[in-house]
C-alpha positions in Angstrom: 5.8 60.4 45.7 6.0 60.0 42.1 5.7 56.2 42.2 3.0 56.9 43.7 1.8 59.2 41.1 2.8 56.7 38.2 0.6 54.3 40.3 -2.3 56.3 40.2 -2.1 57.4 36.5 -1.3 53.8 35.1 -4.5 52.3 35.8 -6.5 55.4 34.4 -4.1 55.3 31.2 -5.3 51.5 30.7 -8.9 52.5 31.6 -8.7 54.8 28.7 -6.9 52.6 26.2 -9.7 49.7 27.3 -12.4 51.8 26.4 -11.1 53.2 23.2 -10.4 49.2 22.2 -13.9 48.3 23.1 -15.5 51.4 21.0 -13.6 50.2 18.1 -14.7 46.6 18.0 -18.0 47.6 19.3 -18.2 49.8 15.7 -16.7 46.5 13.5 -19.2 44.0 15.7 -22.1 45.9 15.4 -21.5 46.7 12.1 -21.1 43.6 11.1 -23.7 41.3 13.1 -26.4 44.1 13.9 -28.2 44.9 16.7 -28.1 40.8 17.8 -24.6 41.2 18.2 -23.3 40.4 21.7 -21.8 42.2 24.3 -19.0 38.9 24.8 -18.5 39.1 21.0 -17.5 42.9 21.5 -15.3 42.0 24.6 -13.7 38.9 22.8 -12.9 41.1 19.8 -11.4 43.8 21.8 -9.0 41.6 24.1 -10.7 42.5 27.6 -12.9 41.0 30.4 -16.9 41.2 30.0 -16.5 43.0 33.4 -14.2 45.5 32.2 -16.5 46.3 29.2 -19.4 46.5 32.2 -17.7 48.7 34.1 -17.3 51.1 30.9 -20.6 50.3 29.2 -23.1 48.8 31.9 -25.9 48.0 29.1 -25.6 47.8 25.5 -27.3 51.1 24.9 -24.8 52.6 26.5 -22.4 51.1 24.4 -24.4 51.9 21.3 -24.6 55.4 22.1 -20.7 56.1 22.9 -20.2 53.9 20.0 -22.3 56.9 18.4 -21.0 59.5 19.9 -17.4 58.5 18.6 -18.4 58.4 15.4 -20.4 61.8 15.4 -16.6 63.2 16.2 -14.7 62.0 14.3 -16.7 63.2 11.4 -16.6 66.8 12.9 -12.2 66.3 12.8 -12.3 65.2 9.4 -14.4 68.5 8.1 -11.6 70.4 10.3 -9.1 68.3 8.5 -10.5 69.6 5.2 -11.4 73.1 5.2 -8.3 73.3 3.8 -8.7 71.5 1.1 -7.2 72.5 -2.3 -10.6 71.6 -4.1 -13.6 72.7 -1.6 -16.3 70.8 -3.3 -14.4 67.6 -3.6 -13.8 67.9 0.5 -17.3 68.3 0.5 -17.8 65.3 -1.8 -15.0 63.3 0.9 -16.6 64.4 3.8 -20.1 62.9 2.4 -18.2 59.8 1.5 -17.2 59.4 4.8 -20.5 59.6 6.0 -22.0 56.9 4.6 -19.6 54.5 6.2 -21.3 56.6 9.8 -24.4 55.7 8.1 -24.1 51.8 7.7 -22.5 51.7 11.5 -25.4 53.3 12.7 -27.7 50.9 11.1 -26.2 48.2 12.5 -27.4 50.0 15.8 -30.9 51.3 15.1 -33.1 49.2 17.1 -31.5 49.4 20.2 -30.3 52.9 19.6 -34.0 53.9 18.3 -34.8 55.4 21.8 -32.2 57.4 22.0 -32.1 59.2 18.5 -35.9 60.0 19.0 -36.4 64.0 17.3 -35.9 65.9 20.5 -33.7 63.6 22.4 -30.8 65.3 23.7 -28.5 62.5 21.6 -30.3 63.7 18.6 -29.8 67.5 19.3 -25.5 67.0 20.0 -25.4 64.4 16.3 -27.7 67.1 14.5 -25.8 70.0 15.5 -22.3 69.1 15.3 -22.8 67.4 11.7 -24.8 70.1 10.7 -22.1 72.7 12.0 -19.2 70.2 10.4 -20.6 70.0 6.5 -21.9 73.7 7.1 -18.2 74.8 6.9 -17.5 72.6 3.7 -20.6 73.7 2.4 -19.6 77.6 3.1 -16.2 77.5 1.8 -17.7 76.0 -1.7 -20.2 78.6 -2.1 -17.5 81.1 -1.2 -15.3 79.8 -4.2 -18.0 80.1 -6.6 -17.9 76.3 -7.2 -21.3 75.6 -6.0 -24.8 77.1 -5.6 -25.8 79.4 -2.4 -29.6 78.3 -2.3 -28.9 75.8 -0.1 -28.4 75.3 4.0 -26.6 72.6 5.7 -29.6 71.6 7.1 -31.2 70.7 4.0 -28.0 69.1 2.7 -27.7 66.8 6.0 -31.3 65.9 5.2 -30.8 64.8 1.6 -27.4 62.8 2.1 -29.2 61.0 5.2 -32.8 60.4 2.6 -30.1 59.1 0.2 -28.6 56.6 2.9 -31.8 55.3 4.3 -33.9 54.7 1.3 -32.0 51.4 0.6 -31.3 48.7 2.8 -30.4 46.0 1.0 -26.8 44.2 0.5 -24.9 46.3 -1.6 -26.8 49.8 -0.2 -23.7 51.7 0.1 -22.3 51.9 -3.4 -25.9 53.1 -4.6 -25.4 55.5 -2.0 -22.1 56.6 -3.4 -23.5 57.1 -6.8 -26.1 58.8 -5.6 -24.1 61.1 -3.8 -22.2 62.2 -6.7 -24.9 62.8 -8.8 -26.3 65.2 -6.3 -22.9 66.6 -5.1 -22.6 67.5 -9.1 -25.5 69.0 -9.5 -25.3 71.5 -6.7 -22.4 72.9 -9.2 -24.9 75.1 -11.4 -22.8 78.1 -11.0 -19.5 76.2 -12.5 -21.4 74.2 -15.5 -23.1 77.5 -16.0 -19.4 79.1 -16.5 -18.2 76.2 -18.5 -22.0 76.3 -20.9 -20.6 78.1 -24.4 -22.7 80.8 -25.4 -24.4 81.9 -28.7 -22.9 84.7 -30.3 -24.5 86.2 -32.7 -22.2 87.2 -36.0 -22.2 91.0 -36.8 -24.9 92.2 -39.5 -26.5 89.3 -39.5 -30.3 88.8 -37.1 -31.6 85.9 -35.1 -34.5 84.8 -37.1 -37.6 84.6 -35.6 -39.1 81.3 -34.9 -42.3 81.0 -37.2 -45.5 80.2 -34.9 
């Protein structure tokens, strides 16, 4: 009976490890050669059959859209991974870091992807709501510190780091984005430069002139 068992759970254990193999050099292929990139070139990469990758991933927007999926959570683990960060808006800063490296696998993806991330779709709605539930906890804990200013939402947060991403798309777009990022991730700490501004005090007896008009 239990040969039996280990029978039955060996080829499902491999079924998973296959899969997991292709995701990850489906993520370095496309990455690398774009939408163009072949299915054989993702089946070479990961060591298996072009029927096993079929069998898992029957067209490539299926493919592109687990590929997706993945990355959407493992995004959502690393802000669980960092709530507990020492420095809350520096996990914020990492988690947005990490992002952009979501950001240039997705491109890679867009065209044949494009259907499925339409506003509305229901691949849209599970990316939109667990990245916007993920930095919304980063986000919460910094405001909660007093590092960083309340005036914001997640979802206007998510919005700017994605403008950030896809306003450049040339060679090199991801260390602009970087910069960029901490520029932006700075200035949402107007509560902490606001502490650290020195203020005019006045010396007693003497007035503030008055500026002559």
């Amino acid at each position: 009976m239990d040969d039996q068992t280990d029978q039955t759970r060996k080829p499902r254990a491999d079924a998973v490890r296959n899969r997991e193999r292709v995701l990850e050099a489906a993520k370095l292929v496309f990455n690398a050669g774009g939408s163009e990139a072949s299915l054989e070139a993702v089946a070479k990469r990961a060591g298996v059959g072009i029927g096993t990758l079929y069998r898992h991933f029957p067209t490539r927007e299926a493919l592109f859209e687990a590929v997706y999926r993945r990355e959407v959570e493992q995004l959502s683990e690393l802000a669980e991974q960092l709530k507990n960060a020492k420095d809350p808006v520096e996990a914020l800063r990492r988690w947005l870091r990490s992002g952009v490296e979501f950001v240039a696998t997705k491109k890679g993806m867009m065209a044949a992807l494009a259907l499925a991330v339409q506003s509305g779709s229901e691949l849209h709605a599970f990316s939109f709501e667990r990245l916007t539930k993920a930095i919304g906890s980063l986000l919460d804990r910094a405001v909660a510190a007093g590092e960083m200013r309340a005036d914001i939402n997640p979802e206007d947060l998510l919005r700017a780091f994605f403008g950030m991403c896809y306003v450049h798309d040339q060679p090199g777009w991801q260390a602009t984005a970087l910069r960029l990022l901490d520029v932006f991730v700075d200035g949402l700490r107007v509560q902490a430069a606001m502490k650290a501004r020195p203020r005019a005090i006045a010396k007693p007896g003497k007035k503030v002139a008055k500026q002559k008009r």
